[in-house]
N, C-alpha and C positions, 0 to 999 in steps of 0.2 A: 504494500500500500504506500503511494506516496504522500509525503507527511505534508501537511495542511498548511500552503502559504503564507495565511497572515499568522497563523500560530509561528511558526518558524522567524518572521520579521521582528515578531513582539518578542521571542527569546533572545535573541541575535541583541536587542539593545539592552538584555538584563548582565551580559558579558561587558565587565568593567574592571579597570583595577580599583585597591584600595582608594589610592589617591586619587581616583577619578570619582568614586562615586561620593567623598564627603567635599571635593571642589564643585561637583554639578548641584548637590543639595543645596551648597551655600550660594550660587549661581542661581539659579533656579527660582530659590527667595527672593531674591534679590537686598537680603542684608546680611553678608560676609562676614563684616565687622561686627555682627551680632551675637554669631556663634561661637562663644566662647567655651571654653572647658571649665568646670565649676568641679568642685573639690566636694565632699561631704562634710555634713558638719562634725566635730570633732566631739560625739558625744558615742555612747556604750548603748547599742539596745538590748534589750534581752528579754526573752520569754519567759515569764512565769514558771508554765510550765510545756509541755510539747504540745506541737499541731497534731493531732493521731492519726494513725490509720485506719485504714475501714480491714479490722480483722473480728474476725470473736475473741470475745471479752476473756482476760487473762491470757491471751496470746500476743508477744510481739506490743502491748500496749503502752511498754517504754524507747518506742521504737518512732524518732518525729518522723513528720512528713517533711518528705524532699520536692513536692510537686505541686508546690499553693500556687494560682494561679488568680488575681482577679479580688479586689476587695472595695469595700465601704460602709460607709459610719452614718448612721441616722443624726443629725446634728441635736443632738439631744443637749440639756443644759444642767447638769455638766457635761462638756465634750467628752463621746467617744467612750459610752457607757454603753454601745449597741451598735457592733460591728457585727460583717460577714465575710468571710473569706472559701475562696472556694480552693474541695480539694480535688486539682486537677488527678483525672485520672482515677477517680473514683466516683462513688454512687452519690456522696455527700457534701454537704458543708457546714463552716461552723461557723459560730457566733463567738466573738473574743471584743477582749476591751481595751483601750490603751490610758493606763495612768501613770503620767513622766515618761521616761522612757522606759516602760514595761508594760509587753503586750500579753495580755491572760488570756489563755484560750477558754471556751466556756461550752456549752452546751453542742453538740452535733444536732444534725438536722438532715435525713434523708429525703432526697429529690426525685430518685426516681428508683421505681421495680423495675426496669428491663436487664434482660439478661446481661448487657453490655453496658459499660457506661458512658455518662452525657457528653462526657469530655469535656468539666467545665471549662472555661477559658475567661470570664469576665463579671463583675458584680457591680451593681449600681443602685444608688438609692435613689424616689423621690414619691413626694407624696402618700404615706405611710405605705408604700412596698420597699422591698429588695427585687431584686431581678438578675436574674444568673442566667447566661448564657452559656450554649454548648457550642464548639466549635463553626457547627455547620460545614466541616467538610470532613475529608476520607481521613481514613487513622492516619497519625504520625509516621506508624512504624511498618506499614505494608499500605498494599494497591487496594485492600480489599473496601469495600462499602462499609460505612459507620453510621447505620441509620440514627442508633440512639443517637447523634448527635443531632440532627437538627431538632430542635428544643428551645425552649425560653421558657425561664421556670419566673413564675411570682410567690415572694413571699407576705404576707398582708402582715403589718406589725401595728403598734399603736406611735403616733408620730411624734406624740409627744417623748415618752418613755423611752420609745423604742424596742418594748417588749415586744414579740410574738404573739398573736391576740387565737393563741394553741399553747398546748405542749409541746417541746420539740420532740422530736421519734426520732433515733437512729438506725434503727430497726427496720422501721414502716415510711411511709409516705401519709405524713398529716398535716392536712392545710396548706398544701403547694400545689398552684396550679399549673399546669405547663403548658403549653403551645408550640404546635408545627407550623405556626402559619407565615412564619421567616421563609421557607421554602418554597414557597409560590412568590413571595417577593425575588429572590435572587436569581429563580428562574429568568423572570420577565424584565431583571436590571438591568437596561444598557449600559456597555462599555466591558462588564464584567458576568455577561450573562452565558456567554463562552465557555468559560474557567468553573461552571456549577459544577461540582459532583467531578471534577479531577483528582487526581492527586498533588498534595503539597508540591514535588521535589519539580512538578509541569508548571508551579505557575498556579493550580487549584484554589476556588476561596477557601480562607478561614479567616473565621474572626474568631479576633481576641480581644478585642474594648467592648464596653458599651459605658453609656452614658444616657439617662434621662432627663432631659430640660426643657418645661415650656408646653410639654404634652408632647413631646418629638421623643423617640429611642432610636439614637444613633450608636453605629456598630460599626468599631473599626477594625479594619479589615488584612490581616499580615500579609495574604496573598488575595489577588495576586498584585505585582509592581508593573508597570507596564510604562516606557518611553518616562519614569524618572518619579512617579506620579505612584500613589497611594490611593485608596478607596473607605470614603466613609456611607454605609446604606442608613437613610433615615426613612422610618416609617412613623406614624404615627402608634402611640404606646398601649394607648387601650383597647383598638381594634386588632394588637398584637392578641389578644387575649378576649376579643366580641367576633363571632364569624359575619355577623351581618355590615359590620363597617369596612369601608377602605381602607387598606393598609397606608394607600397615599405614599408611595416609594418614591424615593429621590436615590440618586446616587451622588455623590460629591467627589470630583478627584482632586487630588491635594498633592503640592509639587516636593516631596519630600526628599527626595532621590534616586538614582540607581539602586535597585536591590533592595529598598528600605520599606518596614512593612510597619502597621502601627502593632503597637505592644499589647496599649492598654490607651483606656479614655476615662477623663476623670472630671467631674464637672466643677464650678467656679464660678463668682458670681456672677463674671458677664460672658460667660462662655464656657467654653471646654479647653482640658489638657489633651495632651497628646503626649505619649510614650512611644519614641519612632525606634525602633533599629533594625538588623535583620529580617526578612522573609525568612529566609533557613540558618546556610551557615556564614554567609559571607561576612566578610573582615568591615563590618560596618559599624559605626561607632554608636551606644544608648544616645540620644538627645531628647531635651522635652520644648513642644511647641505651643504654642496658642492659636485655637481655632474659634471664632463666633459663633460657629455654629449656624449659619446663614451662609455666609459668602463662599469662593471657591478658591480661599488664600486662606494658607496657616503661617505664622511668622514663628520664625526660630527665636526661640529664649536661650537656651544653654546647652552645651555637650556635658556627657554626666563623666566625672573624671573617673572609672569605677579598677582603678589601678589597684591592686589586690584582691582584686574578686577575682573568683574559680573564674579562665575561661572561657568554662564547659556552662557556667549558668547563666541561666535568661532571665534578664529583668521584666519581669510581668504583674507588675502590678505598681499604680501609682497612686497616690493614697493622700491627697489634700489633709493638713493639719494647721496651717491656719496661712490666713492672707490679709495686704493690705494694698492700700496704691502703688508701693514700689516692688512688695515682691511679695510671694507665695511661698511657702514652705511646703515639703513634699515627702512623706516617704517613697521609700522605693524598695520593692520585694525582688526576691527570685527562686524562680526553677531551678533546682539543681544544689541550692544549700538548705541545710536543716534548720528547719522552723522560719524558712522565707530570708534568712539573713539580712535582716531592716537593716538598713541606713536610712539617714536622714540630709536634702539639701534645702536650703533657700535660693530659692533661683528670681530672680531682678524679671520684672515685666517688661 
């Protein structure tokens, strides 16, 4: 069979080198001088206690998770008494809290029976839900189909509190609604309606942000990259979860760079974050940007200095902790270290 012309054009431009693909990001933006390397702050985080596995009980149960993927905190008064973090790569997620710098992990919460898991990848609060997203595309680690993944789970809490308005179940599935209805959206997305139901290593979508603002659920998207350019799908959030309403699909591309997929999306008061780096594995540096959330420009804020980190881990998750007019303060998690290995930056708007 001969391989498919415009597929083959669109890969042709994802071959770059190092140095070529963080000159065209900053090119691209059009503010060079902006994208600076920021350092972390110089403080100790540390877990309470561990992120768990999904094993049976007395098995393996001091044993963290290496595979968190995706968090956020109902803005409760005091801050950050009602988080959620999901545990990629399993059936669950959990609820943890941060006071100073120490993160308590707290009650799990099963999302889904299927026999396979959702592959979470993203978490967002608004309006007394959480919302965790699965993937939406083929497994990681083979060609095969991942149906459990197309998914969007709602968790309904109280907004004030931030309680769960249930019990959580580890066990069971209580009080979480899901939705497949992402999957007729990305079908019918232009620009990126190609790449549905691929595999990661072609260029296939996945997403790994979301973010809720305004009544919009935008989901960004690691693959696929296409001529320098990144993809955010905005649907509207309640028809995610009403079959009778419009999904109302937008697609947004964002000039982020060569090779450069979104991480994670994290919302703010006049917009969204952006967690850029990697689609797979290429030598591409973490940075965080700011998007509106309207327009079809995101501005570069900072490269993240992550100089002693494994690597082998992925930053996936970005985690708003407090902000003003000049700058924003940010955790930042990853794939691949035990118990998410937080750091903390302040990054200038």
């Amino acid at each position: 069979m001969s391989p498919d012309p415009v597929r083959t054009v669109c890969f042709r431009r994802l071959a770059t080198t190092a140095g070529a693909v963080l000159l065209s990001a900053l090119i691209s933006a059009g503010h060079a001088a902006e994208l600076q390397k920021i350092a972390p702050e110089p403080i100790q985080w540390t877990a309470a206690s561990i992120f768990e596995k999904d094993v049976k009980k007395d098995e393996l149960r001091d044993q963290p998770r290496m595979n968190l993927s995706g968090a956020a905190c109902v803005p409760t008064t005091p801050k950050f008494t009602s988080c959620l973090i999901a545990n990629d790569e399993k059936k669950y997620a959990q609820f943890f809290s941060i006071d100073g710098t120490t993160l308590t992990p707290r009650k799990l919460i099963r999302l889904s029976d299927e026999k396979k898991d959702p592959d979470a990848e993203g978490v967002a609060y608004a309006d007394g839900f959480f919302y965790v997203t699965g993937s939406h595309g083929r497994s990681r680690h083979s060609d095969s189909d991942n149906d459990s993944s197309y998914v969007v789970f709602r968790v309904p809490v109280d907004p004030a509190s931030g309680l769960p308005k249930f019990e959580p179940d580890e066990d069971n599935v209580v009080g979480v609604e899901s939705s497949s209805r992402l999957r007729k959206a990305l079908r019918k997305a232009e620009i990126i309606k190609d790449f549905f139901d691929e595999p990661l290593a072609e260029g296939g979508i996945n997403i790994e942000g979301i973010a809720v603002r305004n009544g919009r659920m935008h989901l960004g998207l690691r693959g696929p990259s296409l001529d320098g350019k990144a993809f955010v799908l905005s649907v509207d959030a309640d028809a995610v979860f009403t079959k009778s309403r419009d999904l109302a699909g937008e697609v947004t591309p964002l000039a982020l760079g060569p090779n450069t997929g979104i991480r994670d999306l994290a919302t703010v008061s006049n917009g969204v974050l952006i967690l850029a780096g990697p689609t797979r594995d290429e030598k591409v540096p973490y940075s965080v940007w700011f998007w509106d959330a309207a327009s079809a420009t995101a501005t570069p804020l900072r490269m993240l200095d992550l100089t002693g980190v494994d690597p082998d881990a992925k930053a996936e998750i970005l985690l708003p902790l407090e902000e003003d007019g000049a700058s924003v303060r940010v955790l930042v998690m990853f794939d691949g270290i035990e118990n998410g290995g937080a750091m903390s930056f302040r990054i200038p708007r």
